[in-house]
mmCIF file of the C-alpha atoms, coordinates in Angstrom:
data_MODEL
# 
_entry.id   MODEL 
# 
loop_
_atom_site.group_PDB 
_atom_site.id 
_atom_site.type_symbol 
_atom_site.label_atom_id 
_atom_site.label_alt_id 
_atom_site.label_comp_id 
_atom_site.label_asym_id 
_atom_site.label_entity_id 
_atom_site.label_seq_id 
_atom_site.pdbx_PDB_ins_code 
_atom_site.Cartn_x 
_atom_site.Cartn_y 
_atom_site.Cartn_z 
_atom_site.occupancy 
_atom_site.B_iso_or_equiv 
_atom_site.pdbx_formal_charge 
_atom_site.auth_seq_id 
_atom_site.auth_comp_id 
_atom_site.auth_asym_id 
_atom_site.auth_atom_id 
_atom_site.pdbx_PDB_model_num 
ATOM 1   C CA . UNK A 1 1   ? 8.531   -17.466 -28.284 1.00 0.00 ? 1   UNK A CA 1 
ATOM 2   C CA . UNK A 1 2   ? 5.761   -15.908 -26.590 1.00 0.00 ? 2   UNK A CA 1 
ATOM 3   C CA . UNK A 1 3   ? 4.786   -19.604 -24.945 1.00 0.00 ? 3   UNK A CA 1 
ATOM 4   C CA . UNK A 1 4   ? 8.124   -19.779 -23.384 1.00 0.00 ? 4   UNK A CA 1 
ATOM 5   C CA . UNK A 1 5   ? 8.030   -15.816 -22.260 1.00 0.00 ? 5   UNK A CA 1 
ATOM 6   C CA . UNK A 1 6   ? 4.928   -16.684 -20.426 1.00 0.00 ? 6   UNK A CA 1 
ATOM 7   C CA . UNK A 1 7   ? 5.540   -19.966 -18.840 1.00 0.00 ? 7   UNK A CA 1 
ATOM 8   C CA . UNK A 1 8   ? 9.060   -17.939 -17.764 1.00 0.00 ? 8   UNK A CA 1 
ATOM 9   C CA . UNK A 1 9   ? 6.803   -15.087 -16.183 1.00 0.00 ? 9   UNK A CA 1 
ATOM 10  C CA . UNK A 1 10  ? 5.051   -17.548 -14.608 1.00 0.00 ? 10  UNK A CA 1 
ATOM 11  C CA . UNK A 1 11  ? 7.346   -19.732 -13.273 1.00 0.00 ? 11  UNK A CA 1 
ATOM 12  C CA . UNK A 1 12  ? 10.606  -17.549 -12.417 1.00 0.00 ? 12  UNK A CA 1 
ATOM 13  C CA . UNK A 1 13  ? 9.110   -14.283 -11.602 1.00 0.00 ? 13  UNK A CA 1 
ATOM 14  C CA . UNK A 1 14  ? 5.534   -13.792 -10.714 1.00 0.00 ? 14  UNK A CA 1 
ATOM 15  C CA . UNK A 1 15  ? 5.078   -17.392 -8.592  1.00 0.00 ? 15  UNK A CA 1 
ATOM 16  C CA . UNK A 1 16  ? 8.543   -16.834 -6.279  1.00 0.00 ? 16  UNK A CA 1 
ATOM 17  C CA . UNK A 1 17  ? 7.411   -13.279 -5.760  1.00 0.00 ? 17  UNK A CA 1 
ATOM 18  C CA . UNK A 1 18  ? 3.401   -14.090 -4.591  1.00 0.00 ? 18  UNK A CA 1 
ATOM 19  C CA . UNK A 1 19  ? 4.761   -17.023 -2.482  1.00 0.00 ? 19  UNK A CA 1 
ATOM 20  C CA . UNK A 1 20  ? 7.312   -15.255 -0.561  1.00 0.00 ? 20  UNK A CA 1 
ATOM 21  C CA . UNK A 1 21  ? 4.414   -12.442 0.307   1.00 0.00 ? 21  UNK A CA 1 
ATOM 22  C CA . UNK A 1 22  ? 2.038   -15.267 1.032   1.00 0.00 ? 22  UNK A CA 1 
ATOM 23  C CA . UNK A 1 23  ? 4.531   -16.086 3.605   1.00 0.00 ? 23  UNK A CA 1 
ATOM 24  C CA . UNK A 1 24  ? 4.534   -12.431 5.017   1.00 0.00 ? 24  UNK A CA 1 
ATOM 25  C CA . UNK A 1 25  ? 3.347   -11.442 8.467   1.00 0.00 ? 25  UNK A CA 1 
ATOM 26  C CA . UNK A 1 26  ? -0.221  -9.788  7.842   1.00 0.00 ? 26  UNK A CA 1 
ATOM 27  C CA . UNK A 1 27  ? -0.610  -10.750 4.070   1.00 0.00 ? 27  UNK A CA 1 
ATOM 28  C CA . UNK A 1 28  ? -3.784  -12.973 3.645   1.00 0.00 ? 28  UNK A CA 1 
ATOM 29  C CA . UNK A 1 29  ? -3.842  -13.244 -0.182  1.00 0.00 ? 29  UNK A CA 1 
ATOM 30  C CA . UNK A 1 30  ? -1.918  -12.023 -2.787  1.00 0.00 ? 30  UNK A CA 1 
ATOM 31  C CA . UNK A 1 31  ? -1.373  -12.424 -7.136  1.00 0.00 ? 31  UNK A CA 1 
ATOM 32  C CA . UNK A 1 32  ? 0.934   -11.111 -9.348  1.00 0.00 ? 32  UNK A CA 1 
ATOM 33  C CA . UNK A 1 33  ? 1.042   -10.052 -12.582 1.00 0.00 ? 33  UNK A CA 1 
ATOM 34  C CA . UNK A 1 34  ? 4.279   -9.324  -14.702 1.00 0.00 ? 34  UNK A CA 1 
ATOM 35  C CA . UNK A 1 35  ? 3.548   -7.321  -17.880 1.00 0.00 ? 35  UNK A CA 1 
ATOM 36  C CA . UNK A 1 36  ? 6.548   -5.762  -19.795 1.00 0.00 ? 36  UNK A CA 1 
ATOM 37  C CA . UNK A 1 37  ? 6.464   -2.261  -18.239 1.00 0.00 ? 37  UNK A CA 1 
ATOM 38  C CA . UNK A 1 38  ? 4.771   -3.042  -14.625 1.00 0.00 ? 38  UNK A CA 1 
ATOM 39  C CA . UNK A 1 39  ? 4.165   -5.367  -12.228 1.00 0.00 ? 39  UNK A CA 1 
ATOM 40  C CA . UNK A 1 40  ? 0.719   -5.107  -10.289 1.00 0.00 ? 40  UNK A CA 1 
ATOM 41  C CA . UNK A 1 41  ? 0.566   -6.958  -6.631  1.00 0.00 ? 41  UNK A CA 1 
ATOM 42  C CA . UNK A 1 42  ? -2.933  -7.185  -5.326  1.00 0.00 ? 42  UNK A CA 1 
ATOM 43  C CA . UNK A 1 43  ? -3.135  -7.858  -1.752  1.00 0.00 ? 43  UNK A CA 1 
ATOM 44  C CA . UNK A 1 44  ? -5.706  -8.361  0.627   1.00 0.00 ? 44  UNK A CA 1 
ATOM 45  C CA . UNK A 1 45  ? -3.581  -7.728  4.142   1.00 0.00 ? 45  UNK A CA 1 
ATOM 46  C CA . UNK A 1 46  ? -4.830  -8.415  7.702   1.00 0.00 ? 46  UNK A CA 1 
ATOM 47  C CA . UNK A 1 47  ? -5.524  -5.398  10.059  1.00 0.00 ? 47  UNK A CA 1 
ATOM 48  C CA . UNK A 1 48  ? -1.981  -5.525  11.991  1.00 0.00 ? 48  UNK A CA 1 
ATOM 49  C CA . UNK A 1 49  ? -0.606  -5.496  8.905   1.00 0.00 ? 49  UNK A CA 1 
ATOM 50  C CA . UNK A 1 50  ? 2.530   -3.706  8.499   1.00 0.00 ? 50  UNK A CA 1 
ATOM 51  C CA . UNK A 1 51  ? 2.290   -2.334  4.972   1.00 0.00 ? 51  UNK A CA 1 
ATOM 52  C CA . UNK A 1 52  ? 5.940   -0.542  5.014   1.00 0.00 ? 52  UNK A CA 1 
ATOM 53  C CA . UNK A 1 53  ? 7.707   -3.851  6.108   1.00 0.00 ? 53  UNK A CA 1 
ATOM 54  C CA . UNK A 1 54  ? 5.088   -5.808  3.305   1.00 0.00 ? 54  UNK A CA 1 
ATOM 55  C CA . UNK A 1 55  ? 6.764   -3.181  0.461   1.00 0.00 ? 55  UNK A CA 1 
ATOM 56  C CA . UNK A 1 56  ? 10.438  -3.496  1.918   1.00 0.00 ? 56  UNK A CA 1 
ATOM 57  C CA . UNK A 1 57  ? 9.856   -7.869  1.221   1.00 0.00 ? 57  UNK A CA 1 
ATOM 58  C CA . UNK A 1 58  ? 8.258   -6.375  -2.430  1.00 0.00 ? 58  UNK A CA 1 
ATOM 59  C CA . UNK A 1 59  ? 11.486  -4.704  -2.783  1.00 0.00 ? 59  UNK A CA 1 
ATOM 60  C CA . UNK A 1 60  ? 13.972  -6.768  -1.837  1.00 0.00 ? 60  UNK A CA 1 
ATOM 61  C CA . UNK A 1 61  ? 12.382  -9.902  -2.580  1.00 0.00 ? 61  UNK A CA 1 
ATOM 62  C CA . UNK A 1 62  ? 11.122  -8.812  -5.919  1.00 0.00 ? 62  UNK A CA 1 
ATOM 63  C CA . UNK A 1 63  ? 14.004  -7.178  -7.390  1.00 0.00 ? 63  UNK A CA 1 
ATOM 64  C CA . UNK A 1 64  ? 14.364  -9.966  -10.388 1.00 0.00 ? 64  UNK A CA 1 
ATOM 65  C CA . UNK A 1 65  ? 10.996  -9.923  -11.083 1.00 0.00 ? 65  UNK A CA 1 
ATOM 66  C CA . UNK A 1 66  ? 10.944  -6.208  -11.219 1.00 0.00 ? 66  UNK A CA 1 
ATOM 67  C CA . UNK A 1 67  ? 13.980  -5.015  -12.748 1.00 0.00 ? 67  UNK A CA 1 
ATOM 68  C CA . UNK A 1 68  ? 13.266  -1.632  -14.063 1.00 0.00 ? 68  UNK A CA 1 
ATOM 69  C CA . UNK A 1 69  ? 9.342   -1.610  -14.088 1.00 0.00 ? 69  UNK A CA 1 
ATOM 70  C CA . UNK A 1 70  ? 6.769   0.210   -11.721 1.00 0.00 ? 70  UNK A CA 1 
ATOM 71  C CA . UNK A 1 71  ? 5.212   -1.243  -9.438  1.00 0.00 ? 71  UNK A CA 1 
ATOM 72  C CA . UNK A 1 72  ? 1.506   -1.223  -9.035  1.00 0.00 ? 72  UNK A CA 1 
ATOM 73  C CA . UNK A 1 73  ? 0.247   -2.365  -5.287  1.00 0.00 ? 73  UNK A CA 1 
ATOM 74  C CA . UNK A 1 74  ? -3.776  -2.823  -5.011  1.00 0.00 ? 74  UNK A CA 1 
ATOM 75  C CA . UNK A 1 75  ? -4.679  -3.171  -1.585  1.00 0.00 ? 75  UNK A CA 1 
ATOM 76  C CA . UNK A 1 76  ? -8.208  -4.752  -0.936  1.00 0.00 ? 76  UNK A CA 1 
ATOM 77  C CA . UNK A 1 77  ? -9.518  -2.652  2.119   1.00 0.00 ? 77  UNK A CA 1 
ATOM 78  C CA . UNK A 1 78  ? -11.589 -3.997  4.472   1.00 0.00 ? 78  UNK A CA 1 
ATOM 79  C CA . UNK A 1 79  ? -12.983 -0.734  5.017   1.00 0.00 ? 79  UNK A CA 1 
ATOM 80  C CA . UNK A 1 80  ? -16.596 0.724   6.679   1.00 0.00 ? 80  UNK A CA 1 
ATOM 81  C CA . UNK A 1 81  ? -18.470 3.906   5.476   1.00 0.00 ? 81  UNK A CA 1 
ATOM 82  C CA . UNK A 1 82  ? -17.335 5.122   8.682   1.00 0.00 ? 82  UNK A CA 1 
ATOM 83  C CA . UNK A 1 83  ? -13.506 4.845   8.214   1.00 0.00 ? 83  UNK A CA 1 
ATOM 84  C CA . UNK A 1 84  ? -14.278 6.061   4.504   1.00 0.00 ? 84  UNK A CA 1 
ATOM 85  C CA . UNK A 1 85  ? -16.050 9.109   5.597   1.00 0.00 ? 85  UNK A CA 1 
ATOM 86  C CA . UNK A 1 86  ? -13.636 10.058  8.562   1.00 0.00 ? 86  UNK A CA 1 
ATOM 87  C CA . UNK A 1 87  ? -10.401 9.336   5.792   1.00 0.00 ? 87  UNK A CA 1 
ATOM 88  C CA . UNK A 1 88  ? -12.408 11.590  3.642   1.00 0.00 ? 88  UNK A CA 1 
ATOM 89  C CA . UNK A 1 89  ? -12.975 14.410  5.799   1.00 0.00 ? 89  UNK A CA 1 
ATOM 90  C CA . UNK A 1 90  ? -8.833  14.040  6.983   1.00 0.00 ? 90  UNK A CA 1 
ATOM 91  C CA . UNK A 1 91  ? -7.867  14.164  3.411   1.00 0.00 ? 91  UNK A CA 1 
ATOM 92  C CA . UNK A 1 92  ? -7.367  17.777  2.765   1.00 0.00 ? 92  UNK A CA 1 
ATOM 93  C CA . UNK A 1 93  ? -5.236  18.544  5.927   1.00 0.00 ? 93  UNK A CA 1 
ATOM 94  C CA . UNK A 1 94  ? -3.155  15.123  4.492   1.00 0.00 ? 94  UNK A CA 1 
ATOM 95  C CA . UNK A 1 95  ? -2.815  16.236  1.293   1.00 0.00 ? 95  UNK A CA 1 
ATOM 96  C CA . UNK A 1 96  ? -1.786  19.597  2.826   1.00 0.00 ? 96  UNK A CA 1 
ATOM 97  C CA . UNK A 1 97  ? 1.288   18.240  4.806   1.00 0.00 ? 97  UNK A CA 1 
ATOM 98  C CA . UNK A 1 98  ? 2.095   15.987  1.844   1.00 0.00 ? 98  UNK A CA 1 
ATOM 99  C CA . UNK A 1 99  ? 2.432   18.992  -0.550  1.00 0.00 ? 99  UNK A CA 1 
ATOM 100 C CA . UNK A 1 100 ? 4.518   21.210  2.029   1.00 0.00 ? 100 UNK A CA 1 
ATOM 101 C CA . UNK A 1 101 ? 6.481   17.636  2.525   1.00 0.00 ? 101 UNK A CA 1 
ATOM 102 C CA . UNK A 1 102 ? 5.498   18.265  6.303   1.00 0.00 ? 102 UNK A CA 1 
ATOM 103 C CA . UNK A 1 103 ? 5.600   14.373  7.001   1.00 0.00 ? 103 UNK A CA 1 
ATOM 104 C CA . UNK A 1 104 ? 6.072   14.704  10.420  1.00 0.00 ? 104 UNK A CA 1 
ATOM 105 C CA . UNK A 1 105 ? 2.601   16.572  10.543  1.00 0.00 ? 105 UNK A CA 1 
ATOM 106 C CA . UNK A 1 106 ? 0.644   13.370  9.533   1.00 0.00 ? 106 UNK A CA 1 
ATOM 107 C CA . UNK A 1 107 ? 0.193   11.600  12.480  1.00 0.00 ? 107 UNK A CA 1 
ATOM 108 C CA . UNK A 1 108 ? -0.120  14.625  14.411  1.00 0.00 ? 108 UNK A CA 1 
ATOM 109 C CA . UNK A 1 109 ? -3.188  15.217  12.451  1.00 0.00 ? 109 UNK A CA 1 
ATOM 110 C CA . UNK A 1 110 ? -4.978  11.888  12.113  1.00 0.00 ? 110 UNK A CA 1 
ATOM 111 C CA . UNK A 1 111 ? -4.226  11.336  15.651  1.00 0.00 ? 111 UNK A CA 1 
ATOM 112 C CA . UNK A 1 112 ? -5.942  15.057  16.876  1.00 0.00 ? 112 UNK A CA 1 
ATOM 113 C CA . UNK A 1 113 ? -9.085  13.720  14.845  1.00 0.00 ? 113 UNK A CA 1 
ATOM 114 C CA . UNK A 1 114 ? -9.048  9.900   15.918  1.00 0.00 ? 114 UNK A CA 1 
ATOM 115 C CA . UNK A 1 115 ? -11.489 11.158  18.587  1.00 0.00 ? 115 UNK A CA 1 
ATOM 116 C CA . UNK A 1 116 ? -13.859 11.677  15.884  1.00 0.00 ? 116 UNK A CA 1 
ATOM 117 C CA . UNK A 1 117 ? -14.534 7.626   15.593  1.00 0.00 ? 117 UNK A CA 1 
ATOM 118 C CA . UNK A 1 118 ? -13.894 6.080   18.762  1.00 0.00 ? 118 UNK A CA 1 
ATOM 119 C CA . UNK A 1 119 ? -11.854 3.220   18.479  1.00 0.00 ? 119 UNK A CA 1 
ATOM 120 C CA . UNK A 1 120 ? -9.882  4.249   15.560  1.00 0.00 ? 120 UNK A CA 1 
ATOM 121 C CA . UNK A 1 121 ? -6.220  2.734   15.530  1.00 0.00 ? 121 UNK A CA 1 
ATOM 122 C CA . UNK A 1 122 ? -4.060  4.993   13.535  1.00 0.00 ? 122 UNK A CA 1 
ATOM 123 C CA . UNK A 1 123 ? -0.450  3.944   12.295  1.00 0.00 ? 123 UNK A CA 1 
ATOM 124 C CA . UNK A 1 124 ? 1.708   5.787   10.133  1.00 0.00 ? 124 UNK A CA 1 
ATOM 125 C CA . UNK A 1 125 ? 5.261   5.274   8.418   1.00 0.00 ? 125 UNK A CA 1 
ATOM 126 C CA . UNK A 1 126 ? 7.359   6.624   6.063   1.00 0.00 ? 126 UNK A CA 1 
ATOM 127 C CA . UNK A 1 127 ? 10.044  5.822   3.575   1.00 0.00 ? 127 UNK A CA 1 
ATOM 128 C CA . UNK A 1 128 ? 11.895  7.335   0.541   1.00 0.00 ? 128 UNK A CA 1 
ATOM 129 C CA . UNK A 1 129 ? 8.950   6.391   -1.790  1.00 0.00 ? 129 UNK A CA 1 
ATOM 130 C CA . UNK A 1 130 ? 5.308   6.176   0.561   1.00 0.00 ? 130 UNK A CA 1 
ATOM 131 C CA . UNK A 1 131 ? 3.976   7.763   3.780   1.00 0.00 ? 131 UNK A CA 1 
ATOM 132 C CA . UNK A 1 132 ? 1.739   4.721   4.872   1.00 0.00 ? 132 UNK A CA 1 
ATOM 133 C CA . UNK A 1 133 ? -1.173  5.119   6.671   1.00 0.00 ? 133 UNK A CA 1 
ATOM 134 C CA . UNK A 1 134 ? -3.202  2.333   8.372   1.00 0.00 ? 134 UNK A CA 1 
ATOM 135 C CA . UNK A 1 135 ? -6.833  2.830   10.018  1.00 0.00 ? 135 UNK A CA 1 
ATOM 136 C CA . UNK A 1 136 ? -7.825  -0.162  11.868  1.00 0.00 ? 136 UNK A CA 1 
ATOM 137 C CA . UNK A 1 137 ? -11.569 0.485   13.716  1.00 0.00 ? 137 UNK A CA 1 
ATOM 138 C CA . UNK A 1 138 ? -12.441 -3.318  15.043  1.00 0.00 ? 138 UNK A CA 1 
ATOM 139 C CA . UNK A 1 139 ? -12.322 -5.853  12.043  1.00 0.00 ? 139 UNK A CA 1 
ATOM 140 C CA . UNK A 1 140 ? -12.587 -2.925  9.683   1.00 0.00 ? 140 UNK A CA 1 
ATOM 141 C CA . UNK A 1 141 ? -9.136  -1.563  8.024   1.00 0.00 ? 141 UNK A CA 1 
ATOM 142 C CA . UNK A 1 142 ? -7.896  0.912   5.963   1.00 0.00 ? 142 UNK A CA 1 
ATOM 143 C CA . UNK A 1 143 ? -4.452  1.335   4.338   1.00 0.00 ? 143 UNK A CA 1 
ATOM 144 C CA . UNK A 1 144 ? -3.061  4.068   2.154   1.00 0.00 ? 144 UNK A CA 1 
ATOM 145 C CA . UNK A 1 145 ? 0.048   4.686   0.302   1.00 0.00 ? 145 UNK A CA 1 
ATOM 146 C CA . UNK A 1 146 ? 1.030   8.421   -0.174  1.00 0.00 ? 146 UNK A CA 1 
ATOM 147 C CA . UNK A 1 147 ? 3.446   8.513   -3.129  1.00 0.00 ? 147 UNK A CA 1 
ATOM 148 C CA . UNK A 1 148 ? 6.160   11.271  -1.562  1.00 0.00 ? 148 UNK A CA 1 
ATOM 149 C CA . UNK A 1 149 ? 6.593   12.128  -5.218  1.00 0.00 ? 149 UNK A CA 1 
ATOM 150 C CA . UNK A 1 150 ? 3.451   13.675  -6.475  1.00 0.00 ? 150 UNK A CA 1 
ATOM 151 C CA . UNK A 1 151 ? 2.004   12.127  -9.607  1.00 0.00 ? 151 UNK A CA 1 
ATOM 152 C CA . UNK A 1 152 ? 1.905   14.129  -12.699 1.00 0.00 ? 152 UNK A CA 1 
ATOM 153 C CA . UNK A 1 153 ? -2.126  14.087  -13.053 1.00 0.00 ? 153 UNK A CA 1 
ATOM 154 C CA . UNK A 1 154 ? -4.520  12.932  -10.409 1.00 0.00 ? 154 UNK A CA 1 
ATOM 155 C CA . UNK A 1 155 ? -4.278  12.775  -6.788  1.00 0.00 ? 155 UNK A CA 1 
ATOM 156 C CA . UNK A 1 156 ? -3.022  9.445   -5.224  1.00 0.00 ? 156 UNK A CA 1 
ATOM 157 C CA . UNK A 1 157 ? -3.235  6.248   -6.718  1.00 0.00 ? 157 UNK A CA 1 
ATOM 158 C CA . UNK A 1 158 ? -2.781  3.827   -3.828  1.00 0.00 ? 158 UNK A CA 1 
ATOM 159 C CA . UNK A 1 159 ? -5.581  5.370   -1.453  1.00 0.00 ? 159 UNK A CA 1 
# 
């Protein structure tokens, strides 16, 4: 029973899901994995990615293998200390327009500080679920998902 659950994970859910993302603008590599109450997607994405269209395809594209569990997206950054230490020092006035559900606010204030680290790309999004955020400073990239629902304990997982 469990031989056939797995080779069904395998084969029905979590391989239709990573190749359809594989075949996503901006997605360079990807894996799934299905356990019975999540699903985790790791992604590394290219720095034009466009991380709110990539979650849409997760969506729509996913809903079989998803069903009624959470979804866990791990994005491998291809980050500098430089975009780390500028995201850290932007943090506070994030997390402030995130708590007063000031969206709008966001890219108002990455883009006042983008002078900070010249030739910082900033692009933000939004949906019901995530404000997106991507930093893109030459070859180096950054993306964030902002859960518009606070979590319960801790401050955001997808950073």
């Amino acid at each position: 029973m469990f031989g056939g659950w797995f080779v069904y994970r395998g084969v029905a859910l979590e391989s239709p899901l990573a190749d359809t993302l594989r075949g996503t603008d901006g997605v360079l590599a990807v894996s799934v994995n299905i356990q019975a109450d999540t699903v985790g997607v790791k992604m590394e994405l290219a720095p034009d990615a466009n991380l709110h269209e990539i979650m849409r395809v997760i969506r729509e594209s996913g809903k079989k293998a998803i069903g009624k569990r959470d979804v866990d997206v791990t994005i491998t950054n291809r980050t500098s200390d430089e975009i780390e230490r500028w995201w850290s020092e932007s943090l506070f006035d994030v997390a402030e327009a995130m708590d007063h559900h000031k969206y709008g606010q966001i890219p108002e204030l990455l883009n006042k500080r983008a002078a900070e680290l010249p030739g910082l790309q900033i692009g933000t999004s939004m949906d019901e679920e995530y404000v997106y955020i991507r930093l893109v400073r030459g070859d180096d990239s950054k993306f964030v998902m902002l859960p518009r629902v606070p979590e319960r304990i801790g401050v955001w997982p997808y950073e």
